[in-house]
KEGU-789904 format. One line per 5 residues: number of its first residue (from 1); their letters; for each residue x, y, z of N, C-alpha, C. Coordinates in pm, whole numbers, plus 50000, padded with zeros to 5 digits. Example, Ala and Ser with C-alpha at 12.3 -4.5 7.8 and 13.67 -1.06 7.14 Angstrom:
1	as	51319,49431,50780,51230,49550,50780,51320,49670,50780 ~ 51285,49775,50708,51367,49894,50714,51290,50003,50787
END
This chain:
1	xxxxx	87966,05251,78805,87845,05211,78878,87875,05091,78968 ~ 87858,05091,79093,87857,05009,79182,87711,04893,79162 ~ 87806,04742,79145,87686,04643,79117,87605,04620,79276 ~ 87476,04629,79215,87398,04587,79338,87367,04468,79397 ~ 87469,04355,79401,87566,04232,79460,87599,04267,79564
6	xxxxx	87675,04320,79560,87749,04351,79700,87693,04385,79781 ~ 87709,04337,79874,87641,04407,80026,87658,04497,80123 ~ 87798,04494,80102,87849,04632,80231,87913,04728,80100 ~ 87905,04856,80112,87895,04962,80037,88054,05039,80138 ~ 88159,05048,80090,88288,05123,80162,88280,05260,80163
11	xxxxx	88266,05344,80272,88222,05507,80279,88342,05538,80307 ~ 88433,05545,80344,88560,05577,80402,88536,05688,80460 ~ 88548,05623,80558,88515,05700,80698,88530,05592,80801 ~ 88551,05583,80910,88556,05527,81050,88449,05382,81036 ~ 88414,05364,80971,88270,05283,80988,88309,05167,80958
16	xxxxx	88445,05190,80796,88485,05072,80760,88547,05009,80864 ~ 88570,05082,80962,88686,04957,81008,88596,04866,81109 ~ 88508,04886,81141,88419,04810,81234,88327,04709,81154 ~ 88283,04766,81067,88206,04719,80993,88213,04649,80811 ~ 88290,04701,80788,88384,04705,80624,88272,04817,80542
21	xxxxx	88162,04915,80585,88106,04963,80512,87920,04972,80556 ~ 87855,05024,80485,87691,05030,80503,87644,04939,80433 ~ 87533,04848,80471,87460,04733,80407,87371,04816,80333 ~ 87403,04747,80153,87293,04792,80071,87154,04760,80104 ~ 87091,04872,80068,86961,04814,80077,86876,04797,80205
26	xxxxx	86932,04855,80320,86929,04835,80413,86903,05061,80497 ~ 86890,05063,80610,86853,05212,80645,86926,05159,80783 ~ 87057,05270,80792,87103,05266,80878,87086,05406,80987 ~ 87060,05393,81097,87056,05518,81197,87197,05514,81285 ~ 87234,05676,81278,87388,05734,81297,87346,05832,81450
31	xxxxx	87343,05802,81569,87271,05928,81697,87375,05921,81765 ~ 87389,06026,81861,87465,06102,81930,87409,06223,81978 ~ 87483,06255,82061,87465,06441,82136,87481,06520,82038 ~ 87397,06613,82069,87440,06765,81961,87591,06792,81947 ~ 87642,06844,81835,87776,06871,81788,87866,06730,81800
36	xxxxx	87770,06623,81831,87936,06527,81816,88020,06448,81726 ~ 87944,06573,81572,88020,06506,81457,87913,06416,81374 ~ 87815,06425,81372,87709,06314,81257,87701,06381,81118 ~ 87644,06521,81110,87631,06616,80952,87796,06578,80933 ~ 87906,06631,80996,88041,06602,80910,88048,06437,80892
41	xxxxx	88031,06361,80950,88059,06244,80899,87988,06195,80764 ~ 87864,06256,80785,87741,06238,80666,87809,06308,80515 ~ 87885,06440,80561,87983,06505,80435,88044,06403,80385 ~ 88136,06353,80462,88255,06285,80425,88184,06159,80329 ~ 88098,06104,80373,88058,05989,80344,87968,06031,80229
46	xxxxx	87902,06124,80198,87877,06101,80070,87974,06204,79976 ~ 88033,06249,79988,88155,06300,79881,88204,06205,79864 ~ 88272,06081,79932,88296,05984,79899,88253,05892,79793 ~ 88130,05909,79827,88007,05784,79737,87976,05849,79628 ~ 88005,05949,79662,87936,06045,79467,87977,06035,79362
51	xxxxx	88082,05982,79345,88140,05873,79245,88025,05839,79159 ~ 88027,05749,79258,87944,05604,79209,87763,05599,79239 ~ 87787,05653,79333,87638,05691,79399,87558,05842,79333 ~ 87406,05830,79294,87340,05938,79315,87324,05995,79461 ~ 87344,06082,79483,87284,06146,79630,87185,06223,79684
56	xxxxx	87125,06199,79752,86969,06241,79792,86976,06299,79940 ~ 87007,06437,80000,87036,06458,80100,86943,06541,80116 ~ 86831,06509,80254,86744,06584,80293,86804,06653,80420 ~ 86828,06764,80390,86843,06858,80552,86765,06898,80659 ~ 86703,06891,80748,86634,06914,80842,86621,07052,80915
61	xxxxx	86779,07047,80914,86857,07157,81019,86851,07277,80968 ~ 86889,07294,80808,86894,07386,80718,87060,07433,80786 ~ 87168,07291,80802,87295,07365,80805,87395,07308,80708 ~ 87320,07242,80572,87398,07175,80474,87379,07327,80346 ~ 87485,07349,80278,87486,07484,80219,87503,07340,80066
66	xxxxx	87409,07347,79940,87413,07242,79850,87576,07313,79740 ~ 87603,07448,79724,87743,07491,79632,87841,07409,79692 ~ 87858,07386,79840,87962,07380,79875,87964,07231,79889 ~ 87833,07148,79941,87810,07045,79914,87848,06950,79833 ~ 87838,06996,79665,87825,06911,79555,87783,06861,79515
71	xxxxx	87661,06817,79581,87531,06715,79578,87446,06783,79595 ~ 87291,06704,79557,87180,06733,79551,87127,06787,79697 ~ 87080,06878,79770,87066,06866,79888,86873,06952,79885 ~ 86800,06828,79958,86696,06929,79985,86637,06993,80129 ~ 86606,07093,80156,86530,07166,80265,86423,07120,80310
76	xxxxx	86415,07112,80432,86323,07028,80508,86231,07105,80627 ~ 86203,07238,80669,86180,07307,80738,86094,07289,80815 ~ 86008,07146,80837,85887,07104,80903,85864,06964,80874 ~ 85786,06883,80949,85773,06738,80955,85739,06735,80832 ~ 85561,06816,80762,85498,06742,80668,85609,06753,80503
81	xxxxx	85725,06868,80496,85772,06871,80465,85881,06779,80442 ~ 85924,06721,80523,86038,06604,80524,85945,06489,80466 ~ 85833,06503,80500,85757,06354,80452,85740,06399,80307 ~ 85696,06490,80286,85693,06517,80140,85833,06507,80057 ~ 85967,06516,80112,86088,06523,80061,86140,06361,80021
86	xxxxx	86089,06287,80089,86092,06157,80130,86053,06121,79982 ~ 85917,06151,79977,85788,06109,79888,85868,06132,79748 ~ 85905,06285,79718,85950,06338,79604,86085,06220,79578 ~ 86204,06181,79652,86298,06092,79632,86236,05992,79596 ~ 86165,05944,79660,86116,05789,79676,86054,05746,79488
91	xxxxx	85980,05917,79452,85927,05898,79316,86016,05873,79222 ~ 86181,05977,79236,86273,05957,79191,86375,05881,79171 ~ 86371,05765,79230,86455,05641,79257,86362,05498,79195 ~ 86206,05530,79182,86177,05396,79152,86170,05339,79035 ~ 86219,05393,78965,86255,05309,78809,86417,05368,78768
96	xxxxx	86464,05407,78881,86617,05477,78864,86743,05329,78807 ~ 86823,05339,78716,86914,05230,78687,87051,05284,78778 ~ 87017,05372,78834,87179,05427,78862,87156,05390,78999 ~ 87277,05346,79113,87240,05330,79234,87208,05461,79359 ~ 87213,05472,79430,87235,05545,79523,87233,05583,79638
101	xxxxx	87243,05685,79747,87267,05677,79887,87149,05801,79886 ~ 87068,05775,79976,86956,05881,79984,86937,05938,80194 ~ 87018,06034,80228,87015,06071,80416,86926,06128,80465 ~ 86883,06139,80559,86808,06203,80661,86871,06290,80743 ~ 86912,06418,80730,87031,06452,80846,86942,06544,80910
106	xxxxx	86848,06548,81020,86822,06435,81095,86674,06428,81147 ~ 86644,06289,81151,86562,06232,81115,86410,06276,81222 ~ 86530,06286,81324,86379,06322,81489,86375,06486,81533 ~ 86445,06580,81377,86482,06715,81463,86312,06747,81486 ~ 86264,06785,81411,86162,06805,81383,86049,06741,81490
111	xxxxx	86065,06612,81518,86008,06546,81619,86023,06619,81737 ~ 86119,06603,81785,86190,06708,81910,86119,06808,81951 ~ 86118,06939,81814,86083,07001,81829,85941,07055,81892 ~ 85835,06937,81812,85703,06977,81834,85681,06906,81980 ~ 85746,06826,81992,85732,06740,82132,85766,06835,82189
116	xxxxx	85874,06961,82228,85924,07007,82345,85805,07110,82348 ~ 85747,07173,82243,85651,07290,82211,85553,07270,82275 ~ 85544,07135,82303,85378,07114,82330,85383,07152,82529 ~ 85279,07197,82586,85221,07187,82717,85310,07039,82776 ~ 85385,07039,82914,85481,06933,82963,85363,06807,82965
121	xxxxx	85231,06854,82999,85172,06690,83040,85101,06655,82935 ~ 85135,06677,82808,85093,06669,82666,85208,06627,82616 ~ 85292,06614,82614,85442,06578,82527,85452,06412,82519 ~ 85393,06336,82632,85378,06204,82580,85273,06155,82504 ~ 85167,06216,82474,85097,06160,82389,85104,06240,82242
126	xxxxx	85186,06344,82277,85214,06403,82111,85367,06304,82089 ~ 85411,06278,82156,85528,06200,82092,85508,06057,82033 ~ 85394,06025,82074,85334,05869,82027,85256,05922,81905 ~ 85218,06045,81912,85101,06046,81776,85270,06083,81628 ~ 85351,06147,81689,85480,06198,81610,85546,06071,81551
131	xxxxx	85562,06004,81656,85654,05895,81635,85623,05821,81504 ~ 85473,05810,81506,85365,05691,81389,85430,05778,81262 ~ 85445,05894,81273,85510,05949,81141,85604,05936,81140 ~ 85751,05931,81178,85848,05890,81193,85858,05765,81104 ~ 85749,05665,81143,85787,05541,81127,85704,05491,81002
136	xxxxx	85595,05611,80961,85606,05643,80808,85722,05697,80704 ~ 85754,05744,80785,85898,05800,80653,86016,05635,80668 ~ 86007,05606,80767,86127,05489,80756,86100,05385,80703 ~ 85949,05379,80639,85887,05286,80579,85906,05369,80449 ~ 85860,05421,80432,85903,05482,80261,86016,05467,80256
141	xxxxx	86136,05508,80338,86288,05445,80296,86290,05332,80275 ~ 86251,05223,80333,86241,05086,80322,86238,05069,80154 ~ 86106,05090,80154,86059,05056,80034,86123,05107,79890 ~ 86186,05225,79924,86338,05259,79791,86441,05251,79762 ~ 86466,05145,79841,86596,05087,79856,86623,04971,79762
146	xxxxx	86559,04978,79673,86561,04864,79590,86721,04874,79441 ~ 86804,04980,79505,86913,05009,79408,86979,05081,79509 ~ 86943,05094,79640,87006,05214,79681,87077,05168,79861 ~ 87079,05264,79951,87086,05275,80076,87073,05387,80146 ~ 87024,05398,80300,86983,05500,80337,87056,05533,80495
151	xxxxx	87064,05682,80474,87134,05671,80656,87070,05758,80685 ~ 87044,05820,80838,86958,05871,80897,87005,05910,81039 ~ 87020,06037,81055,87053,06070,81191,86965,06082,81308 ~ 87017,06090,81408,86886,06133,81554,86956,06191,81651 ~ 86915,06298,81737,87022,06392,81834,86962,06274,81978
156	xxxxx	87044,06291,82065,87048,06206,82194,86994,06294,82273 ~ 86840,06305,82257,86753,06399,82358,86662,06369,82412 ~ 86647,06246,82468,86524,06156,82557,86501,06236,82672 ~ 86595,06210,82753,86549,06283,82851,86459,06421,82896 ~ 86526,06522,82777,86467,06649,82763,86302,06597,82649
161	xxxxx	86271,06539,82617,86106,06522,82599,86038,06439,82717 ~ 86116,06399,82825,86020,06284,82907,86007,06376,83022 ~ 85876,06445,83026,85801,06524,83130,85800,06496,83255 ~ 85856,06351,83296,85849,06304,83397,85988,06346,83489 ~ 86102,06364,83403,86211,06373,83460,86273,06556,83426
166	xxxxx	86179,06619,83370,86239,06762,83271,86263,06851,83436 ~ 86159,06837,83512,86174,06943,83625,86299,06931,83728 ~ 86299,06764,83732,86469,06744,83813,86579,06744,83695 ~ 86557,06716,83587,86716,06791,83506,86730,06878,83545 ~ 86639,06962,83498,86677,07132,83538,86756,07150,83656
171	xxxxx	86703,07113,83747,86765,07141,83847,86925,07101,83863 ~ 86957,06983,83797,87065,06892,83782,87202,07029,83682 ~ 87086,07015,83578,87133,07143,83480,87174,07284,83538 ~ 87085,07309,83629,87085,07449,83663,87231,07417,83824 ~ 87282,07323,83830,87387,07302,83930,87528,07252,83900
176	xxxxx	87552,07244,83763,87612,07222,83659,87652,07322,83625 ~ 87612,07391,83586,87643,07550,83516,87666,07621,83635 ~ 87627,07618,83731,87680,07693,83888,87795,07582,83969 ~ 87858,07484,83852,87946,07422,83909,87943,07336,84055 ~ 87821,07324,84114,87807,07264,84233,87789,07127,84229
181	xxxxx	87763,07085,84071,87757,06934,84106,87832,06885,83935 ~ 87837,06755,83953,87949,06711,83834,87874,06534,83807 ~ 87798,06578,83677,87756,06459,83640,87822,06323,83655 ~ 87754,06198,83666,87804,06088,83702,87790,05952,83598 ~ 87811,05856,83614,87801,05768,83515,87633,05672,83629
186	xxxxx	87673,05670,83715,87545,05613,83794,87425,05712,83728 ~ 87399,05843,83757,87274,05944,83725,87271,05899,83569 ~ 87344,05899,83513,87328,05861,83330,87279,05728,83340 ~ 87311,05646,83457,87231,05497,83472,87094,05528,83473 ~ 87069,05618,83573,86980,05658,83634,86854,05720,83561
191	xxxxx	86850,05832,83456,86799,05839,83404,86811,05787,83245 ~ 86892,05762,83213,86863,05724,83071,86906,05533,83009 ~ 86883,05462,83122,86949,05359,83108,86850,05275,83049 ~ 86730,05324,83004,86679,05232,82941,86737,05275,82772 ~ 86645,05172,82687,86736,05202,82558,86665,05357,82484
196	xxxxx	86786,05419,82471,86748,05564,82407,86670,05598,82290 ~ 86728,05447,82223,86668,05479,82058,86548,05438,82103 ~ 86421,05386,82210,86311,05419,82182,86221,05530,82199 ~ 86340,05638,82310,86262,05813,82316,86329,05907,82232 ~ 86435,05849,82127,86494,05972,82067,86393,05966,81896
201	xxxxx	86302,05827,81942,86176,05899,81818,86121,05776,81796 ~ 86072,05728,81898,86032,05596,81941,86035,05448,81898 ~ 86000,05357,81985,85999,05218,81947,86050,05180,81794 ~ 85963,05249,81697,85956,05245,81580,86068,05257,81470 ~ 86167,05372,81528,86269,05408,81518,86384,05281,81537
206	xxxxx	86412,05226,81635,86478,05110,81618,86443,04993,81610 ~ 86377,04963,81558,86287,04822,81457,86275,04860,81329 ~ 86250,04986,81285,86286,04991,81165,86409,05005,81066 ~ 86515,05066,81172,86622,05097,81099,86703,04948,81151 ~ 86759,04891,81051,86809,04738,81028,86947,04748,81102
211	xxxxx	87039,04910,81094,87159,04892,81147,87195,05064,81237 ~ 87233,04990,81291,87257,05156,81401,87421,05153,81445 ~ 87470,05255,81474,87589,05348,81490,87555,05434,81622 ~ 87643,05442,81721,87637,05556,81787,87758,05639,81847 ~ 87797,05749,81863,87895,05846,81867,87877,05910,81957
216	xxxxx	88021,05896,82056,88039,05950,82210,88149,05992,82152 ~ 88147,06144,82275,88257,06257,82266,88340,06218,82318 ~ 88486,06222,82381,88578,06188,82488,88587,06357,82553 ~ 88688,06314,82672,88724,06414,82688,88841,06518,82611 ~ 88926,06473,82532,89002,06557,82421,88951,06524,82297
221	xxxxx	88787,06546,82312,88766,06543,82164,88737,06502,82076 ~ 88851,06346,82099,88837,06263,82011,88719,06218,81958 ~ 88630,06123,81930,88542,06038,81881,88537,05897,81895 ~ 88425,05824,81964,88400,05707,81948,88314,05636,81904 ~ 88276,05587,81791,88169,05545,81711,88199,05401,81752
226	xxxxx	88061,05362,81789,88031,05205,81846,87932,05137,81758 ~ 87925,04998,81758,87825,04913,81638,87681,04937,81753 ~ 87595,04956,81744,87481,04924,81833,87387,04784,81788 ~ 87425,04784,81690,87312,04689,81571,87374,04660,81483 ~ 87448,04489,81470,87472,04488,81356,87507,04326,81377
231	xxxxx	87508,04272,81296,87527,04108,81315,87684,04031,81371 ~ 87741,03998,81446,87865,03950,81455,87921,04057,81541 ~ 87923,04223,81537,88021,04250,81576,87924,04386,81646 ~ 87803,04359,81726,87766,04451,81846,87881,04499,81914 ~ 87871,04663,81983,87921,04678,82059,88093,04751,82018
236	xxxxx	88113,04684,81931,88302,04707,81901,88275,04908,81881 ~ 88378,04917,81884,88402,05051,81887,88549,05099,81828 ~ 88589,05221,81768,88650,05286,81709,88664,05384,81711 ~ 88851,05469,81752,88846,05546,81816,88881,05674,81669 ~ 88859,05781,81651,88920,05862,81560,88909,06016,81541
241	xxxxx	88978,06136,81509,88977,06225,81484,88949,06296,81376 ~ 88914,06431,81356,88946,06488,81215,89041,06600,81247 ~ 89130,06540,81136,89237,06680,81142,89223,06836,81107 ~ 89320,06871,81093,89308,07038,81031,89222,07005,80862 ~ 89270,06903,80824,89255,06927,80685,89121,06863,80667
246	xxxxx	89049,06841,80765,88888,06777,80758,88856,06616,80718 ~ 89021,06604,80726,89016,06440,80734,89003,06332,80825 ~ 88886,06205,80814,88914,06166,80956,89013,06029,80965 ~ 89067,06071,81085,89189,06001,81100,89158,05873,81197 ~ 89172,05758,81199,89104,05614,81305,89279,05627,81378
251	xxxxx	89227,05588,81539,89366,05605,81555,89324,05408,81701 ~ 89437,05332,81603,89436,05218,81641,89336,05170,81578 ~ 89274,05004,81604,89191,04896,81567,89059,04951,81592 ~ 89018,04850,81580,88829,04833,81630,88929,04789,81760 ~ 88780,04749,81866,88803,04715,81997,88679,04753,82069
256	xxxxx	88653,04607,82155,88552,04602,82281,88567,04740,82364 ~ 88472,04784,82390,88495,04925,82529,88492,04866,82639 ~ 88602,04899,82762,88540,04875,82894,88476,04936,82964 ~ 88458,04846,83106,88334,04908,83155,88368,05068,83223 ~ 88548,05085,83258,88512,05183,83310,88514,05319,83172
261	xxxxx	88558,05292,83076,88573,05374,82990,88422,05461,82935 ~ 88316,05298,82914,88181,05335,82930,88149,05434,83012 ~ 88136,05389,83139,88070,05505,83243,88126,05625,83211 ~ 88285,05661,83192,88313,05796,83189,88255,05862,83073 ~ 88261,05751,82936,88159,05874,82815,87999,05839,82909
266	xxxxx	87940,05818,82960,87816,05811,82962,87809,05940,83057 ~ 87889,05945,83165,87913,06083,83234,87916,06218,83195 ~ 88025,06231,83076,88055,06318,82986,87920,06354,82921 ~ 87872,06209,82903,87739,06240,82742,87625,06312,82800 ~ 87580,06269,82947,87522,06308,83090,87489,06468,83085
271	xxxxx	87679,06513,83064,87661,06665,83089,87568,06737,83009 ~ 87618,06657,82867,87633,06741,82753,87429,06780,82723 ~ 87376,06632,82753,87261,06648,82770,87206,06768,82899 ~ 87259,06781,82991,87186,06889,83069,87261,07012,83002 ~ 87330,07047,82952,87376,07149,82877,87244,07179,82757
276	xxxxx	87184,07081,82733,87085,07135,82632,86947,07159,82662 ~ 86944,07092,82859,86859,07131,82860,86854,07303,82945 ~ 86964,07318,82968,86966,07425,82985,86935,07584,82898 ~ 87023,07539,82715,86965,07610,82627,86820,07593,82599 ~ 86738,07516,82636,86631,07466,82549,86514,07575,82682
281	xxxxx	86580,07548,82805,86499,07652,82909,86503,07755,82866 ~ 86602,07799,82871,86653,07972,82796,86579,07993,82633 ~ 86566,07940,82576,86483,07980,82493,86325,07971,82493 ~ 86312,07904,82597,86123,07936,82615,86126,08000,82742 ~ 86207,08068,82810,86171,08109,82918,86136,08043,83010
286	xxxxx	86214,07930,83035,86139,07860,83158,86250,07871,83303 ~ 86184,07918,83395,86251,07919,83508,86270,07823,83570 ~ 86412,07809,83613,86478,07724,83661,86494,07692,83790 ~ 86425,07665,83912,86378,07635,84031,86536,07680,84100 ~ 86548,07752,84200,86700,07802,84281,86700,07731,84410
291	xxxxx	86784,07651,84344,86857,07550,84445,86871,07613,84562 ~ 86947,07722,84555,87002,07718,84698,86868,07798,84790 ~ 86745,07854,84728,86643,07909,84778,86544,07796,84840 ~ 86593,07666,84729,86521,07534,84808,86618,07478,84925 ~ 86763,07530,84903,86821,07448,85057,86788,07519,85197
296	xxxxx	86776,07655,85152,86700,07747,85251,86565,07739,85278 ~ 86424,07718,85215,86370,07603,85257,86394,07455,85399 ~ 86493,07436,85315,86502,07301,85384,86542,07330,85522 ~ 86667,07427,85485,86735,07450,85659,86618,07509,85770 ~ 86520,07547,85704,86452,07648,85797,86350,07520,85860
301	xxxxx	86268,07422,85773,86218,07335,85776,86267,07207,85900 ~ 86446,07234,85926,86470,07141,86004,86546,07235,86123 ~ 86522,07386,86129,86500,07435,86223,86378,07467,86323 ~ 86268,07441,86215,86129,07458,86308,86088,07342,86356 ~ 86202,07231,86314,86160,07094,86375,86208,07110,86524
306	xxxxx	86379,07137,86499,86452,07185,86633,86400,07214,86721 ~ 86327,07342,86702,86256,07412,86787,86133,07358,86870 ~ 86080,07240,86822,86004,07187,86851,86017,07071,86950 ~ 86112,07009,86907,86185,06894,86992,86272,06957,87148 ~ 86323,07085,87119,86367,07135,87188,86307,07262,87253
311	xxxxx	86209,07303,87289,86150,07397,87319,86250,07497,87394 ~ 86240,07662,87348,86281,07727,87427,86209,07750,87602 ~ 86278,07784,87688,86209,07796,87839,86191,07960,87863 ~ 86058,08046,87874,86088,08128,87910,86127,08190,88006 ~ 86145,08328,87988,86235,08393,88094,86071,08412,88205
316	xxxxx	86168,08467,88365,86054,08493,88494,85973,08632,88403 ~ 86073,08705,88325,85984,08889,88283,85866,08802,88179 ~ 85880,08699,88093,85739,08698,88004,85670,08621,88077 ~ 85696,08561,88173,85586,08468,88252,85531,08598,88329 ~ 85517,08678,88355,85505,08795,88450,85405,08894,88327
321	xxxxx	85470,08873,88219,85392,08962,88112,85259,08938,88070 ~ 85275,08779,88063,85195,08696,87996,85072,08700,88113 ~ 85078,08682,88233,84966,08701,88322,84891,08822,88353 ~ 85011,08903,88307,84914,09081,88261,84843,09079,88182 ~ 84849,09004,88068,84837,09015,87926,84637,08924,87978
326	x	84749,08803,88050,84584,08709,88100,84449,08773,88145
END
């Protein structure tokens, strides 16, 4: 049994080396793009801890299988459900002597979801009424942490709930996949440069969770998990792989990111986001405005200007016609 003294908890995994471990007692949030490695890191890290740790793994996704697992894992198939999963742990931990690690894998799917479902000029005020629940469950984590610690994932999908910007992704998206244009680190300024963790499940979301993590793809693959939140050592980052054998491998130190290294994952991360919003069209059927039917538009638009500035002169036969016609 791990004494509840200690403060940083060793997961072995990538985290130690930035950090030496997860603060007991404390609810840490783990976000990134779809597929860039959070459920496997969440494996690793509690097979690790199961030792010593009880484990309390709520699935969201329904892509944690509990045989293969080893741990306790529960099904989460809907918000009121996750709040109820919450509730059921929370009962089970409060007179618990044994310590433990209790996850969220992940925490805003569900959010996401009902936000994208809803009518486009309805999605901001269902995401403020969503969020207040959100920031009920991270308050019940709070409060069971009194032997334990908690981690909690979130997918990097602001952009695709903010109604304001969904009709020019698309388009961004839909020129991307026709290869005509190649995301940038400026447009990732551009739209998502304010801070993410308050649309990937609002405000609430990062004020409540005490320590945050976030995970950019490279281009071969690799992995870069950065501190976002954490006392002394914001920002540092760590570079690492998993091998064939599902091990992850840190390759070199911690270390500051530069600036141009930034822009290129923010570029990369850019794509990966209009890549989803491209699946996310395709599954509700939403049509995707044709670019090149709007540049045709345009050309015609600054041909009838032409025409105007420049008037054709007619010929002597329609001046001759035209007075028949008179």
């Amino acid at each position: 049994m791990i004494s509840t003294s200690i403060s940083r908890i060793p997961t072995g995994t990538p985290i130690d080396v930035l950090t030496g471990g997860l603060r007991f007692g404390a609810v840490t949030l783990i976000y990134g793009p779809t597929g860039c490695g959070k459920t496997t890191l969440l494996l690793k890290m509690c097979k690790n801890l199961a030792e010593n740790f009880k484990i309390y793994y709520i699935d969201t996704e329904g892509g944690v299988d509990q045989a293969e697992a080893g741990f306790n894992v529960k099904q989460a198939p809907s918000l009121k459900e996750q709040t109820d999963a919450l509730k059921e742990v929370a009962k089970d931990v409060s007179d618990s002597k044994e310590t433990y690690l209790i996850v969220v894998d992940t925490l805003t799917g569900h959010f996401h979801r009902q936000v994208l479902a809803a009518p486009e000029h309805y999605r901001a005020s269902i995401a403020g009424q969503l969020s207040g629940k959100l920031v009920s469950q991270l308050n019940i984590l709070r409060n069971s942490l009194r032997r334990g610690l908690a981690v909690v994932t979130a997918h990097l999908r602001s952009p695709v709930s903010d109604s304001f910007k969904m009709n020019l992704l698309r388009k961004l998206a839909k020129a991307v996949k026709e290869g005509k244009y190649t995301p940038t680190a400026v447009d990732y300024e551009r739209y998502m440069a304010y801070d993410p963790v308050r649309w990937i499940g609002g405000q609430g979301l990062g004020m409540h969770c005490q320590y945050r993590f976030r995970i950019f793809v490279d281009e071969d693959k690799s992995r870069i998990l950065q501190v976002e939140k954490w006392p002394l050592v914001n920002n540092y980052c760590v570079r690492y792989i998993i091998d064939s054998n599902g091990e992850f491998r840190t390759i070199g130190d911690r270390f500051l990111i530069d600036k141009h290294t930034m822009s290129r994952l923010y570029a990369l991360e850019f794509k990966t986001v209009l890549g989803e919003v491209v699946e996310i069209a395709g599954e509700k059927g939403i049509e995707v405005e044709d670019s090149s039917r709007e540049a045709g538009e345009a050309k015609h638009k600054v041909k009838k200007k032409s025409d105007i500035t420049t008037p054709r002169i007619p010929s002597v036969e329609e001046l001759i016609d035209r007075e028949k016609e008179g």
